[in-house]
KEBA-175971 format. One record per residue (C-alpha): residue in three letters; x, y, z. Coordinates in steps of 0.02 Angstrom, whole numbers, padded with zeros to 5 digits, always signed. Last residue first. Example, Ala and Ser with C-alpha at 12.3 -4.5 7.8 and 13.67 -1.06 7.14 Angstrom:
! residues 2
SER+00684-00053+00357;ALA+00615-00225+00390;
END
This chain:
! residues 493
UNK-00989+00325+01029;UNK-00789+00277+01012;UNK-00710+00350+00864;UNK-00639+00241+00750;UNK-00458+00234+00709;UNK-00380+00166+00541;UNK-00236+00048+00519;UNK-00355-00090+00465;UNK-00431-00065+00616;UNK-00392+00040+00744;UNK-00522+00059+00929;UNK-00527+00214+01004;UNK-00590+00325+01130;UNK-00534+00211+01283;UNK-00524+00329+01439;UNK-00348+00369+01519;UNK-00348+00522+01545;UNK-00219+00584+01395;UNK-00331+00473+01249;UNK-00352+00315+01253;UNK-00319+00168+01106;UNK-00392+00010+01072;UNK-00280-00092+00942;UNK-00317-00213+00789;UNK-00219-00350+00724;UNK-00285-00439+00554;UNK-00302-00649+00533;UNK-00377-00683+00357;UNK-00302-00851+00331;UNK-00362-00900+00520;UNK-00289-00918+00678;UNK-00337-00774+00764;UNK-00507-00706+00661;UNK-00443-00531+00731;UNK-00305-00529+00837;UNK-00294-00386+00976;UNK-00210-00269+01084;UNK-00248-00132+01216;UNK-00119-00200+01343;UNK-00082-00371+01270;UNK-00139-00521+01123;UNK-00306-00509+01159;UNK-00429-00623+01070;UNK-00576-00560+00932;UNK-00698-00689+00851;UNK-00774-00601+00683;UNK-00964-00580+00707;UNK-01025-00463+00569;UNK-00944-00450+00430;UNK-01050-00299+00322;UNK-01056-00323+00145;UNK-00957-00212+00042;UNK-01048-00195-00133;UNK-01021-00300-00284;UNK-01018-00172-00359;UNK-00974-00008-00292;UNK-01078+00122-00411;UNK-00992+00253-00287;UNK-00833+00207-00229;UNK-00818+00212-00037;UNK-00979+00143+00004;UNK-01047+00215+00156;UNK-01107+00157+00325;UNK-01020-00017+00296;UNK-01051-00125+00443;UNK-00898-00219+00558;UNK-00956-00310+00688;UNK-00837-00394+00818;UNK-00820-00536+00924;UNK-00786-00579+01112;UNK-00810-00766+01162;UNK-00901-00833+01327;UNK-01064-00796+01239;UNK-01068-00668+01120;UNK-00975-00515+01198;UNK-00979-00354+01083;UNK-00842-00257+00982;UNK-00937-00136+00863;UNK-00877-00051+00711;UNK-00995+00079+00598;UNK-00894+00110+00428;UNK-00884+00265+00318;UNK-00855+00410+00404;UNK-00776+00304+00561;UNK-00888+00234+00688;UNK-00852+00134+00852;UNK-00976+00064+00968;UNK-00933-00021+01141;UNK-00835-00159+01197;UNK-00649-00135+01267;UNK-00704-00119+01431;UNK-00732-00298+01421;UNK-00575-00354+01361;UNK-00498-00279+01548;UNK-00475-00443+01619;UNK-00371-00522+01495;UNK-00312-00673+01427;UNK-00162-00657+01323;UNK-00168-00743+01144;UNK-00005-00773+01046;UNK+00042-00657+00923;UNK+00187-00770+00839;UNK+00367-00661+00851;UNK+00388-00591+00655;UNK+00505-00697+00542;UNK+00668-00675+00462;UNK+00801-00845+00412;UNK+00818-00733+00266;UNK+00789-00833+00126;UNK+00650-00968+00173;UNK+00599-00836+00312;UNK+00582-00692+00221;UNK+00495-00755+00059;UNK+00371-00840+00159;UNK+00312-00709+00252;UNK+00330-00603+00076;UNK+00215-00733+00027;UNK+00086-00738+00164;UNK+00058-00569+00166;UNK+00019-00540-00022;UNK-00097-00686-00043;UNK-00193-00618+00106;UNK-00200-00440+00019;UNK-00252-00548-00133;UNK-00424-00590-00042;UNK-00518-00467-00173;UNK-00432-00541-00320;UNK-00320-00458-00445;UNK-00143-00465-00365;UNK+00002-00370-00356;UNK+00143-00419-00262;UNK+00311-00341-00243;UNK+00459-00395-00156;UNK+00615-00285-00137;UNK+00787-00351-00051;UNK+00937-00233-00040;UNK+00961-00367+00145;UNK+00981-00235+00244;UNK+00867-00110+00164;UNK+00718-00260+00176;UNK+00579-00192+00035;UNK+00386-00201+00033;UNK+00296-00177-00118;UNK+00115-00251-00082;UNK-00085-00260-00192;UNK-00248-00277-00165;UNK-00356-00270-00343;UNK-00536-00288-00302;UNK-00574-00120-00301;UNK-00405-00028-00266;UNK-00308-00080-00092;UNK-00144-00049-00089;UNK+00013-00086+00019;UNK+00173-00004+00069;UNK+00337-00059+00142;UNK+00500-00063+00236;UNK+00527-00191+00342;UNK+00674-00168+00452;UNK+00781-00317+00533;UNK+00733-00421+00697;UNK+00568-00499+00631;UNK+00473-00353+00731;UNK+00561-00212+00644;UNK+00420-00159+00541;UNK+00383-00002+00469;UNK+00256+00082+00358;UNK+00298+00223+00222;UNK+00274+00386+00181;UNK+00393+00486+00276;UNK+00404+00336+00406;UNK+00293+00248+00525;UNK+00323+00154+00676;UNK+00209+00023+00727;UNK+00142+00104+00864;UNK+00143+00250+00953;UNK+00228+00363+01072;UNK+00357+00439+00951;UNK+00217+00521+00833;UNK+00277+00489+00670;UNK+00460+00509+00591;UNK+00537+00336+00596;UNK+00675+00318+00474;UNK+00653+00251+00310;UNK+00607+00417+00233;UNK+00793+00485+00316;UNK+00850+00358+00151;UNK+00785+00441+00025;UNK+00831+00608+00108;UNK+01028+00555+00133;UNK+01046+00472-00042;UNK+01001+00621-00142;UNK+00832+00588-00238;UNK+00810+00599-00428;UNK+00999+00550-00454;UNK+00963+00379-00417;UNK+00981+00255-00265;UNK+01010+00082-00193;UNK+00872+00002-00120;UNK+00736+00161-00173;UNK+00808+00185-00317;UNK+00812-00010-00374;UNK+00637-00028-00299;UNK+00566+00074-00403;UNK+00637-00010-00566;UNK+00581-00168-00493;UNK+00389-00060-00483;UNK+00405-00053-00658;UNK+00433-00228-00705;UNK+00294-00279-00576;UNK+00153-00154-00686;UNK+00081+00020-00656;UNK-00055+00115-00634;UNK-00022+00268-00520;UNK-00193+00329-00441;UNK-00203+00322-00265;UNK-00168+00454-00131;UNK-00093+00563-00263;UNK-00234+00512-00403;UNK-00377+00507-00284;UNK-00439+00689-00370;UNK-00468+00594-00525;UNK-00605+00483-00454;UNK-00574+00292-00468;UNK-00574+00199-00592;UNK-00602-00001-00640;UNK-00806+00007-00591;UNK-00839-00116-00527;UNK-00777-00312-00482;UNK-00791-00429-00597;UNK-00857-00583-00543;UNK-00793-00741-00443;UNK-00925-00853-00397;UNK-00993-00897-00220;UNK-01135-00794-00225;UNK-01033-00625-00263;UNK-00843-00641-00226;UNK-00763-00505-00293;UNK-00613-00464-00451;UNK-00506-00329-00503;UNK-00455-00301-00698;UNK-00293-00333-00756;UNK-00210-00222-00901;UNK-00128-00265-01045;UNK-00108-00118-01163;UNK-00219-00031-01289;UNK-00346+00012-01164;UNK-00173+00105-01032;UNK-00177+00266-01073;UNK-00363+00313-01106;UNK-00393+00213-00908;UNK-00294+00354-00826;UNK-00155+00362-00708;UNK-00006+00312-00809;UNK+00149+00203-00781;UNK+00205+00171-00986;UNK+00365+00227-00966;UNK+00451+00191-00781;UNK+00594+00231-00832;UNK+00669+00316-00641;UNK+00660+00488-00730;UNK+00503+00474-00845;UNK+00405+00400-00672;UNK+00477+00513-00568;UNK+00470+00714-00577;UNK+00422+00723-00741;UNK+00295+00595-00734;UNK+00242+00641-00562;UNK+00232+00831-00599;UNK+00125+00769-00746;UNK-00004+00684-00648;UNK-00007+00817-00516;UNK-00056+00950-00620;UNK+00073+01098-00691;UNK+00124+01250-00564;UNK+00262+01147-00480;UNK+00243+01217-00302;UNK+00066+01231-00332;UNK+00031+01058-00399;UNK+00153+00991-00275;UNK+00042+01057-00127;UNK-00105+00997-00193;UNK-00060+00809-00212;UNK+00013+00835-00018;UNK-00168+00911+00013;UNK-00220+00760-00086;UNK-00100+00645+00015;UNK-00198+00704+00189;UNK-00374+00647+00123;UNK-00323+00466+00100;UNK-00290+00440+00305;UNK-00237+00307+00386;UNK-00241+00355+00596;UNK-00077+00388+00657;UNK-00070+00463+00845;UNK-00047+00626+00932;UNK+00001+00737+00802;UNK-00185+00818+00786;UNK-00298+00766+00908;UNK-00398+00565+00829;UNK-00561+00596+00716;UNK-00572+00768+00693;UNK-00711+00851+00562;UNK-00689+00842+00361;UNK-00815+00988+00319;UNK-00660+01095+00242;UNK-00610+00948+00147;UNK-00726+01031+00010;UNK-00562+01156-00067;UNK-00443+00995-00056;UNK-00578+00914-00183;UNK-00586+01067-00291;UNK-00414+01091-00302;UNK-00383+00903-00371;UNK-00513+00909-00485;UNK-00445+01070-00558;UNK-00362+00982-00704;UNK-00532+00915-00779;UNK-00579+00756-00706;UNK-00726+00772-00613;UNK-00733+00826-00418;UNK-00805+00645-00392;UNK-00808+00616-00179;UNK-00716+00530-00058;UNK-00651+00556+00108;UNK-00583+00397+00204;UNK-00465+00496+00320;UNK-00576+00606+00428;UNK-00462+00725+00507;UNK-00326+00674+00632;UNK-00166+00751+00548;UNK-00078+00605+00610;UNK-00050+00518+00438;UNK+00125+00505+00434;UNK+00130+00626+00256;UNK-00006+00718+00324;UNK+00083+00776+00492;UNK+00244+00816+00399;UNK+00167+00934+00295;UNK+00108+01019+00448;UNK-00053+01052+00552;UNK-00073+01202+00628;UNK-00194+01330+00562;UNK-00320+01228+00489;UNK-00292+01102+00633;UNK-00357+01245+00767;UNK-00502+01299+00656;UNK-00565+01142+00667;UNK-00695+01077+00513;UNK-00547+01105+00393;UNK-00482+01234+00286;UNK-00349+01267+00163;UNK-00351+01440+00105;UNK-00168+01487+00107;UNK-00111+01317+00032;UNK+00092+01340+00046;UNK+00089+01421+00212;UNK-00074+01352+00241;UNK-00008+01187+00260;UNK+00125+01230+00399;UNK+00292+01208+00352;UNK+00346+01082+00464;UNK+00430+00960+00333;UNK+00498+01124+00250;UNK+00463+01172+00066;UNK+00567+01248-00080;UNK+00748+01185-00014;UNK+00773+01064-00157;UNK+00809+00940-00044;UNK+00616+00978+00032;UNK+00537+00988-00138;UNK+00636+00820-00182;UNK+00528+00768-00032;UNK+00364+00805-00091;UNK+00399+00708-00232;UNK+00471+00564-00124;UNK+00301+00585-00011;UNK+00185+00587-00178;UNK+00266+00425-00258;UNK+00259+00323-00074;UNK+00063+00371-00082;UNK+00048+00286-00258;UNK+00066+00112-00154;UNK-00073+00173-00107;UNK-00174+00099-00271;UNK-00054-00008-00395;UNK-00177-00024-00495;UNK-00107-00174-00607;UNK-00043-00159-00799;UNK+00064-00324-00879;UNK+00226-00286-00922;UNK+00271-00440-00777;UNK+00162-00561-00857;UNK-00019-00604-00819;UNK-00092-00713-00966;UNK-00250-00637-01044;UNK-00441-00701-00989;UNK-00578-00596-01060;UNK-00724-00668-00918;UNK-00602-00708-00783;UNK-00490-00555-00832;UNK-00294-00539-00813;UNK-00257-00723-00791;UNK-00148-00818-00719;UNK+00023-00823-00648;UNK+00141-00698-00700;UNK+00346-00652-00667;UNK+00462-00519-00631;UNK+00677-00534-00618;UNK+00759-00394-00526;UNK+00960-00363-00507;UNK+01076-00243-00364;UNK+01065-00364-00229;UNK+00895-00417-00220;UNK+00737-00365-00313;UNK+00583-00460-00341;UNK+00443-00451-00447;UNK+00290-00531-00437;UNK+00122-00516-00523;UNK-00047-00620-00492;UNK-00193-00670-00572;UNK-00365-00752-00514;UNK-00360-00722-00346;UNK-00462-00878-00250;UNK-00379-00853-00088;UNK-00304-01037-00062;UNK-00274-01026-00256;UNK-00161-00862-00237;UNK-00080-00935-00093;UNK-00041-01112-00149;UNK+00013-01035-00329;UNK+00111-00923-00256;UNK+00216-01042-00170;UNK+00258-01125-00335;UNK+00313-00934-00394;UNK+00432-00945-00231;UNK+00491-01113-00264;UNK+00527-01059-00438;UNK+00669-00939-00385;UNK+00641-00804-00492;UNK+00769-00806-00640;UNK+00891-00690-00644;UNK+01052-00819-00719;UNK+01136-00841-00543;UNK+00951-00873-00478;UNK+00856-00760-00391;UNK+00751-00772-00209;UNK+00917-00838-00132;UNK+00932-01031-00066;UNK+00910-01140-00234;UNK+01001-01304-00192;UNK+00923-01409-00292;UNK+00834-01325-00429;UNK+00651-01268-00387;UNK+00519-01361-00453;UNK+00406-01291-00616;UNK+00307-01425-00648;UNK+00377-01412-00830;UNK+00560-01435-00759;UNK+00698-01313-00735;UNK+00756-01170-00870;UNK+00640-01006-00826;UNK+00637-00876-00971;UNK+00757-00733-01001;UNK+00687-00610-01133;UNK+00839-00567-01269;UNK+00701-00586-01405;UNK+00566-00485-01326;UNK+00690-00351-01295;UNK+00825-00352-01143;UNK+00776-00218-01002;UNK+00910-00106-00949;UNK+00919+00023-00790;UNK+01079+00118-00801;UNK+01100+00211-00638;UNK+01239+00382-00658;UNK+01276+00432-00479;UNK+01169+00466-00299;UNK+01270+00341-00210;UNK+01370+00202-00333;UNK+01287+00176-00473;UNK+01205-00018-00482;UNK+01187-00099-00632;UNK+01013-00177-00702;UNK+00991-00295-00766;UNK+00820-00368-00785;UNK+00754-00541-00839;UNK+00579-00568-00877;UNK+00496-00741-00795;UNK+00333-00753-00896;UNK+00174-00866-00922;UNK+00201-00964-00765;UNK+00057-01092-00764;UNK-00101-01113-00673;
END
């Protein structure tokens, strides 16, 4: 697997919320890597860029352990630090119509999208035209779901950190004419309560299309193009787009599966239009270094003092992690982590940035297990250059595990924790696919070894490549009512 790319960027810094000039050299001005075929780092190399922008090839070598430990078949990076970016590919694009990754090259960039919709919504708010606690109806009059209570209640703010309680995984084809959006917020009105409103974060899809909504209205155009105008055209990110006619005569990676024990193609490539604000920006490692220099260090699109309140926490105070306007936080390595990961079909993908350190990785893959490839490296990243890691979770025997078992369902997934001999495990069965024509199909994992790790916390497969935390929570008596997974809360049965 070789490095096909290493594009230099320059990019000089404004100072606060002034004149940015982003600048990316032509094909014959491209910077490409200078060290040794087998791509070792130069003596010395300590930063994640090199005085002349390259990436530092220890961290591309390191990529190549991940990505072939997980079996992804291509990978992006770009990293940001100190005011310049570099990008770089490994792999390929397409196991059956293989292309070289490069940084240009096209990835779904998935929920990463949702960071796009909360600083849109957020101009709206500097702009005075909206109010984080403006209730929705106030700007969606008609908005409806199953509990009368939440339809008249719940705020902006409560979508954008995801404790609005309502079904999260919510997905359905409203078409893709430019009501699809409407009509999807319009049938949320069956979406029943998971978790009470505001009292914890539970991931949820469904609250960025009311967000989606709400900036169609505001703006009176559809969401795509209040994104381009709004973003994407401002911060130079040409050639991010949302739908597959904008993107054939570029190069684009397509996600993979594990069927059999081979790597196939996993379908179908879109998703419905109406995802597009919890999910839809396409988009490649050059542009998301573009991102990351606004959201590091600033552009006129966003004054300085809202871009930067979005790093703060803002959910409910009581729980944890932390969560921003839009993104996730992390101060358990002793500085912030600021970040955001997707999860399109077969195409998992990270941006996470350190503030402190004006540090930005991003990571998108093309393989199923490329969410492990993702963690791993910007674990790596922060250590080797940062001298940052996260406290080891560290089992904790309890008593109490076994009130901890029981049956757990979401809309789409039925969970149960269970005692199998002297170990405790957990089931995890799909009750719905989320995409229709899902193929390969999610398969249900059934028997994953669980330990505690404290009061109401766990490790998945502890130990292993594909080692998740997971959390029982109780509601105001006392009683467990839910167990999160992959940031999302099951009801107990």
């Amino acid at each position: 697997m070789s490095s096909v790319e290493h594009v230099c960027m320059s990019i000089a810094a404004g100072a606060g919320d002034g004149p940015v000039s982003v600048t990316i050299p032509s094909d014959a001005n491209r910077c490409h890597y200078q060290g040794d075929q087998a791509g070792h780092s130069p003596v010395g190399m300590t930063a994640p860029l090199s005085p002349s922008h390259h990436i530092d090839p220890a961290l591309l070598d390191q990529a190549r352990v991940e990505m072939g430990c997980d079996g992804v078949p291509g990978i992006a990076l770009g990293v940001y630090h100190n005011g310049c970016a570099a990008t770089a590919g490994l792999g390929v694009t397409n196991v059956l119509h293989p292309q070289p990754v490069d940084g240009d090259t096209l990835f779904q960039i998935a929920s990463i999208t949702k960071t796009f919709t909360a600083t849109a919504v957020l101009q709206l708010v500097e702009q005075g035209r909206l109010n984080l606690d403006d209730t929705i109806r106030a700007h969606l009059p008609e908005f409806t779901v199953a509990d009368p209570d939440v339809s008249t209640s719940v705020t902006i703010r409560d979508c954008l950190v995801h404790s609005c309680g309502w079904e999260g995984d919510f997905f359905e084809d409203t078409g893709w004419s430019d009501d699809a959006l409407a009509a999807m917020v319009a049938r949320m009105d069956k979406l029943v309560q998971v978790t009470p409103l505001g009292r914890m974060w539970s991931y949820s899809n469904s609250a960025f299309y009311v967000l989606g909504r709400i900036l169609e209205v505001l703006h009176g155009r559809s969401y795509e193009d209040v994104l381009d105008e709004a973003l994407l055209a401002p911060l130079g990110m040409d050639g991010a787009c949302f739908f597959a006619r904008d993107l054939l005569h570029r190069k684009f990676a397509v996600g993979h599966a594990e069927r059999g024990g081979q790597t196939v193609i996993a379908r179908p490539w879109a998703m419905p239009r109406c995802v597009n604000p919890s999910g839809g920006v396409v988009a490649s490692a050059a542009h998301l270094m573009r991102y990351a220099h606004f959201q590091l260090d600033g552009a006129p699109v966003l004054g300085d003092a809202m871009r930067l309140a979005a790093f703060e926490p803002a959910g409910p105070s009581s729980d944890t992690p932390a969560i921003g306007l839009g993104w996730w936080l992390d101060d358990s390595a002793g500085e912030r982590v600021v970040s955001h990961t997707g999860g399109a079909n077969g195409q998992p993908c990270s941006f996470a940035m350190i503030p402190s350190r004006r540090f930005a990785l991003a990571v998108l893959t093309n393989g199923a297990n490329g969410w492990i490839t993702a963690q791993r490296l910007l674990a790596w990243a922060m250590q080797t250059y940062f001298s940052l890691a996260a406290p080891d979770l560290r089992a904790q025997p309890r008593a109490d595990v076994d009130a901890w078992l029981g049956t757990y369902e979401t809309r789409t997934e039925r969970r149960v924790l269970r005692r199998e001999g002297e170990r405790h495990v957990l089931d995890q069965t799909p009750l719905k696919q989320w995409l229709d024509g899902l193929d390969p199909p999610a398969l249900p994992q059934l028997g994953t070894e669980i330990q505690p790790t404290g009061p109401g916390a766990m490790l998945f497969a502890p130990g292993k490549r594909a080692q998740r935390v997971g959390t029982v929570l109780r509601n105001g008596h006392g009683e467990i009512r839910w167990l999160r997974v992959n940031r999302r809360a099951a009801l107990r049965k």
